[in-house]
C-alpha positions in Angstrom: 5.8 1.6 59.6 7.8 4.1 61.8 11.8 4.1 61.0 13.8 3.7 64.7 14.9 7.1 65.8 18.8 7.4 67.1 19.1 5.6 70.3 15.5 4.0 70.1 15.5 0.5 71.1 13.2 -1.5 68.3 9.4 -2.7 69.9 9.3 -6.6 70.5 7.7 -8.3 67.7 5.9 -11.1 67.9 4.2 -13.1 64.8 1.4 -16.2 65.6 1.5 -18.1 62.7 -1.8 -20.8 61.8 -0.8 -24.0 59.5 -3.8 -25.1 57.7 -6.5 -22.6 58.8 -9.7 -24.7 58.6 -13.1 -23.7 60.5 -13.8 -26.9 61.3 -16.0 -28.3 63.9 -14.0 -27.0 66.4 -14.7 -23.6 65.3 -10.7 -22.8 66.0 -10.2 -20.2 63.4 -13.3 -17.8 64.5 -12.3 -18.4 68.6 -9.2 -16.6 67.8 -10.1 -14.1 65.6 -11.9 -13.2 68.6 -9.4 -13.4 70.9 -6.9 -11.4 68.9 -9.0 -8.3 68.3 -9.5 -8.4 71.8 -5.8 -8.5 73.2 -4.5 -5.8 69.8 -2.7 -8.9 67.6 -3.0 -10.0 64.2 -1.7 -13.3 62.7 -0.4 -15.0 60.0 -2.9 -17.7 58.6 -0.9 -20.0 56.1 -4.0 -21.6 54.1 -4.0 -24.8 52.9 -5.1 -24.4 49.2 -7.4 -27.9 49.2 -9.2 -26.6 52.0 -11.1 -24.5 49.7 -11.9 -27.3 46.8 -14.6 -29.4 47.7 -14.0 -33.2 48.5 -16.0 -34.4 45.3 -13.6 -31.8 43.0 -10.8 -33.4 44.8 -9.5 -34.8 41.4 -9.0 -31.1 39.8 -5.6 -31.2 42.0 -2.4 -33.1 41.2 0.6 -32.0 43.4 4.1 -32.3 42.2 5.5 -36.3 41.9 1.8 -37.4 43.0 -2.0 -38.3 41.1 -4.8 -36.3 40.7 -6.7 -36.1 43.9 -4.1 -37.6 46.3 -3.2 -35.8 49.3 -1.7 -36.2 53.0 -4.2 -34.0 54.8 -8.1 -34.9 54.1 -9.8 -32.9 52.0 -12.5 -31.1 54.0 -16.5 -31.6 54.5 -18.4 -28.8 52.5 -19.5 -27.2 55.7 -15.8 -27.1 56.6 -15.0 -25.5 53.2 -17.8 -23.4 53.5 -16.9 -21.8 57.0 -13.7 -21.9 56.4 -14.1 -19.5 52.9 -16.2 -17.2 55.5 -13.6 -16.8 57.7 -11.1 -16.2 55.5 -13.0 -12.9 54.6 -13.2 -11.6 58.2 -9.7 -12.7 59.0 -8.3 -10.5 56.2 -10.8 -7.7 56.7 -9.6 -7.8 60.1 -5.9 -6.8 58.9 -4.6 -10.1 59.5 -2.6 -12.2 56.8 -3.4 -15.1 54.6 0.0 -16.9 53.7 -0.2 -19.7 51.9 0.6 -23.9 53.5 0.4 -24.9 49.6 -1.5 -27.7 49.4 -1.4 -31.7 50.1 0.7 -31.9 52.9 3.4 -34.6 51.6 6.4 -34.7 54.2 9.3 -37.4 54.7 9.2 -39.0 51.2 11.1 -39.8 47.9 8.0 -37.5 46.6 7.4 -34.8 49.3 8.3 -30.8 49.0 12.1 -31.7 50.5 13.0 -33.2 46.2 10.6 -30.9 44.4 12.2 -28.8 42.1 11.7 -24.9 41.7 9.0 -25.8 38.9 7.5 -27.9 41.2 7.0 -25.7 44.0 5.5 -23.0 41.6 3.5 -25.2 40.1 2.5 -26.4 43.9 1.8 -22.6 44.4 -0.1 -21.8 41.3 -2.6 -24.5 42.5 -3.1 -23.5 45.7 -4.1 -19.5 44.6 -6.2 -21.2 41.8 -8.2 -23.0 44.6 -8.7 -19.8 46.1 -9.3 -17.3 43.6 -11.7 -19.8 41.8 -13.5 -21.3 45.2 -16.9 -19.7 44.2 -16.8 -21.7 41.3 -15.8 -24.6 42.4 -18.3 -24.8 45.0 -21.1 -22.8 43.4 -21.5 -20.9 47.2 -23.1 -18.0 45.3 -24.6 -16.8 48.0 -21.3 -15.7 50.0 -19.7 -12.3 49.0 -16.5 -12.4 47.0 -13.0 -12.9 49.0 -11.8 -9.0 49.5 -8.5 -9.3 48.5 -6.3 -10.6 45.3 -4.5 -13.7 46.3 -2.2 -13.8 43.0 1.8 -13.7 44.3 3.6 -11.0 44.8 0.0 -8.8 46.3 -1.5 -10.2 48.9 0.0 -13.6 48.7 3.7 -12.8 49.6 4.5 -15.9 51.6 4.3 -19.2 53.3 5.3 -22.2 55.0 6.0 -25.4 53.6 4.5 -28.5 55.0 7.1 -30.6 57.0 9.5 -27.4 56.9 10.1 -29.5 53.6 12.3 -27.8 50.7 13.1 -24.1 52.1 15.6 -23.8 49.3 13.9 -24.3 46.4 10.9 -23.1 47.5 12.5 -19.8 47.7 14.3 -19.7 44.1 10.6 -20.2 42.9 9.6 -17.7 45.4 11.7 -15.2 44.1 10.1 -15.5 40.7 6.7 -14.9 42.1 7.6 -12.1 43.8 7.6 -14.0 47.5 9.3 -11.4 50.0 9.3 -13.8 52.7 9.3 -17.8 53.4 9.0 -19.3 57.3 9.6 -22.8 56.5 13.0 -23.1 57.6 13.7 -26.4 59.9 14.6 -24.4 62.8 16.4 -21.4 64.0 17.3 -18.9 67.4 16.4 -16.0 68.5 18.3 -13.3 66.9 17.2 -10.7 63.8 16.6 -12.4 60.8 18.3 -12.5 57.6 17.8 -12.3 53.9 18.3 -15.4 51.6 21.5 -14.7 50.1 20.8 -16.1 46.5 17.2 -14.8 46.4 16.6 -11.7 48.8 13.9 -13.0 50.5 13.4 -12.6 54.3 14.1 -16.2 56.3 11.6 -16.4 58.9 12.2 -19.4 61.1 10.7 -21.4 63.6 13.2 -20.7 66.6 14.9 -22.6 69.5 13.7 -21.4 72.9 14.6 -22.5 76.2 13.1 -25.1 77.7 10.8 -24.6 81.7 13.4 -26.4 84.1 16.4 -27.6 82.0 18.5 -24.5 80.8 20.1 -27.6 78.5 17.5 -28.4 76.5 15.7 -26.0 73.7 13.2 -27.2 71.6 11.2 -25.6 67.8 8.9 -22.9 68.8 5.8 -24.9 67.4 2.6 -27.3 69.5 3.6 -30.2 67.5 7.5 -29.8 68.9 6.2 -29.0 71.8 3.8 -31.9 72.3 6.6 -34.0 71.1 8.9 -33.0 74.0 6.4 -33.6 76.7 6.1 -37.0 75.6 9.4 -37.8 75.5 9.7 -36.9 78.7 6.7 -37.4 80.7 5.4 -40.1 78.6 2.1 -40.3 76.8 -1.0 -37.6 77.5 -3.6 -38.4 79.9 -6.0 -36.1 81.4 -4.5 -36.0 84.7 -1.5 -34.3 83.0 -3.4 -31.7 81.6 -3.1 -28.9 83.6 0.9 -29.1 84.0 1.5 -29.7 80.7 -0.4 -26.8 79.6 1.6 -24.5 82.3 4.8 -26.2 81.3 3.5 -25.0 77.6 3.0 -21.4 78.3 6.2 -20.9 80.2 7.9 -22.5 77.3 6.4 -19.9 74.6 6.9 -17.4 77.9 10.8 -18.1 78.4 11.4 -17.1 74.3 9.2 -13.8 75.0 11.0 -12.9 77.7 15.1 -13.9 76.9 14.1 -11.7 73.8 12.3 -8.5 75.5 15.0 -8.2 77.8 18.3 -8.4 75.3 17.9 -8.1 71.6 14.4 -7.5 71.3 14.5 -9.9 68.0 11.4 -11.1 66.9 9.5 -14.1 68.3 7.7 -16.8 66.0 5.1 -19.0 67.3 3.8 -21.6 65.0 0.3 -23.5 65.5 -1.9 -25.7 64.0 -5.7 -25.5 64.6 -5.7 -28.8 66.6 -7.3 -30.1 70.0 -3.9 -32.2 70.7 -3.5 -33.2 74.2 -6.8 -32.2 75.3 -6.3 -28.6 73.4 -3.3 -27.3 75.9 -1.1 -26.1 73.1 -4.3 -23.8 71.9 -4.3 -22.8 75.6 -0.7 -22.0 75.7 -1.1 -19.9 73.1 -4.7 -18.3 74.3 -2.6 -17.4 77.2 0.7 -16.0 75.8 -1.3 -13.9 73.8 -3.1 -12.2 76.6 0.2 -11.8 78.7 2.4 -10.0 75.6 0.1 -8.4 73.2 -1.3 -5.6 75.2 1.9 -4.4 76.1 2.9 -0.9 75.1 6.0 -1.6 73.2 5.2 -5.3 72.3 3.7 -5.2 68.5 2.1 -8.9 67.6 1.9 -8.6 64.1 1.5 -10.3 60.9 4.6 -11.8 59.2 3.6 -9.1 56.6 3.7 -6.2 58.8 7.2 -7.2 60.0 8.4 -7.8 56.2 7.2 -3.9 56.2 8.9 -2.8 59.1 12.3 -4.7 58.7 12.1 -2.9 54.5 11.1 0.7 56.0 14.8 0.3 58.5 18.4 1.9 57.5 19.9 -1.2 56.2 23.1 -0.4 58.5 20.3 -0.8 62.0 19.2 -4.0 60.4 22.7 -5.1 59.9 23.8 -4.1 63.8 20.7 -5.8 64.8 21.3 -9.0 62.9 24.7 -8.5 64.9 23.3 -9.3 68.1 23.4 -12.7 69.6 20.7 -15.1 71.4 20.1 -13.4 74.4 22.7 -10.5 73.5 21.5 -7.2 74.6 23.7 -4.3 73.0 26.0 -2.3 75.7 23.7 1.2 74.2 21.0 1.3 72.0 22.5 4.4 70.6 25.2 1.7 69.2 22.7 0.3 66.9 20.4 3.1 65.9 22.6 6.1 64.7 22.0 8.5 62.0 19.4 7.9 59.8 19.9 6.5 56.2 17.7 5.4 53.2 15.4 2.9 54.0 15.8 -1.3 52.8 15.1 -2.2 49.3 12.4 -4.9 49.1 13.0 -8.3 47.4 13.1 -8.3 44.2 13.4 -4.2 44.3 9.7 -3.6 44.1 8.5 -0.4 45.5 7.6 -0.4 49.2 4.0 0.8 48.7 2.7 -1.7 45.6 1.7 -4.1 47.8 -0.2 -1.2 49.9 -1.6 0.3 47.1 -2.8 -3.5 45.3 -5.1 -3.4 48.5 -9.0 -1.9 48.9 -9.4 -0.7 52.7 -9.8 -3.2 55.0 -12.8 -2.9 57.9 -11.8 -0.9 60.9 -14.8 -1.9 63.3 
């Protein structure tokens, strides 16, 4: 985590984000791990906490405002929870992240994650890394190796995504007492640096507002289910003989954010996903093929909402604060403007030393 020299202009992050993370079927997860060592990324995988418990244990979880064993999402096959424990390992050993998508899923009720109190979303939490740190037990696998890393908050578990984009704020007041440094389940943002919560210090990561192919009037969330919602709004229902436009139309939407922010104020990108074959899998394409047009790139860094958490904590707080300072599609006049002398680096939330969370690691595979 290199600190900006004067006049250097900052690389052009972007962070893939994964809501769920099961190995089902499909075999989503391991395609692109695959395709991510290949084209120099790593990603964010927000893990659903049930999708370690097996389906008959279902009753050992009770989300906030709900009874035991009830939940929006299905709880996965035991060759889904086996796999998707499996990958899990490789994905971290492979320096990517594993964020957390809590647990059951509940969106747009009296009962969902939007009126759950702080104690509820910890409790939410605590549930979820219990799933995780206790899987072997739950599912008696004891032939599979241990998970290499410790998923307790505050170490490796340093953030997440609520379902729905449900209860950002007081999902971040409990964050803060678990030592969260980072939350991405804000309803919607644009394209400029982000910013700390205020009240808690944690970094707001946002899905963002990007332009949409055609219709410079029209923006829409930088996610395949926002995306898949637009295209049937206005080209009606999928059939296979829309296939190949929508999934161009797809890319060049994901494309259009990449490029308004590589060419002006270099402010991250965030690309949310789900491991879904929706519309005859062209969001998974879309993002297959934005990957191998950005990542490779010399000063493009596709990272881990982790890794950027890093970066934007290793800055001079006075470059953040110019870059925050830029607008949507704002380049500045100089980048000697924005990076000037250098200063003390960012203190982290809740004023932790940058390298515990460095140091809580073991070594992660290289190969």
């Amino acid at each position: 985590m290199e600190k900006l020299k004067p006049g250097e202009k900052p690389p052009q992050f972007v962070v893939f984000s994964w809501d769920g993370a099961a190995e089902d079927g499909n075999k989503l997860v391991s395609q692109f791990l695959k395709l991510s060592e290949a084209n120099k990324a790593q990603m964010t995988y927000f893990l659903s906490g049930i999708y370690t418990l097996p389906k008959a244990k279902k009753a050992m979880y009770t989300g906030p405002k709900h009874t035991a064993g009830q939940s929006d999402i299905n709880f996965m096959s035991d060759e889904t929870v086996r796999n998707t424990i499996i990958q899990m390992r490789e994905v971290w050993l492979k320096g990517n992240e594993v964020g957390t998508h809590f647990n059951g899923h509940f969106c747009n009720s009296a009962t969902s994650g939007k009126s759950w109190s702080p104690a509820d979303w910890k409790n939410e939490t605590e549930q979820a890394v219990k799933f995780v740190q206790n899987w072997k037990t739950n599912t008696g696998y004891a032939d599979l190796p241990p998970l290499p890393f410790d998923y307790a908050p505050g170490k490796e578990l340093i953030g997440g995504r609520a379902p729905c984009l449900e209860g950002q704020t007081n999902l971040m007041r409990a964050g803060k007492e678990m030592g969260f440094r980072y939350d991405a389940s804000s309803a919607g943002g644009l394209q400029v640096w982000p910013k700390r919560g205020k009240e808690t210090g944690i970094w707001d990561f946002p899905l963002q507002s990007l332009p949409w192919p055609g219709d410079p009037n029209k923006s829409q969330l930088s996610m395949d289910y926002n995306i898949m919602y637009e295209q049937e709004q206005r080209h009606g229902k999928y059939d296979p003989s829309k296939k190949d436009a929508w999934e161009k139309e797809a890319h060049e939407f994901y494309m259009n954010g990449f490029q308004r922010a590589y060419t002006t104020n270099r402010a991250p990108l965030f690309i949310g996903n789900h491991f879904e074959d929706w519309s005859g899998g062209i969001y998974m394409n879309a993002v297959r093929d934005t990957v191998t047009s950005v990542c490779t790139k010399a000063d493009v860094r596709c990272v881990t909402f982790r890794q950027l958490t890093d970066w934007l904590e290793g800055q001079d707080p006075a470059v953040i604060t110019k870059l925050q300072g830029l607008g949507v599609g704002q380049a500045p006049a100089d980048w000697n403007s924005i990076i000037t002398a250098a200063q003390g680096p960012n203190k982290p939330a809740a004023n932790r030393a940058l390298s515990v969370e460095e140091n809580a690691l073991p070594t992660r595979r290289q190969d």
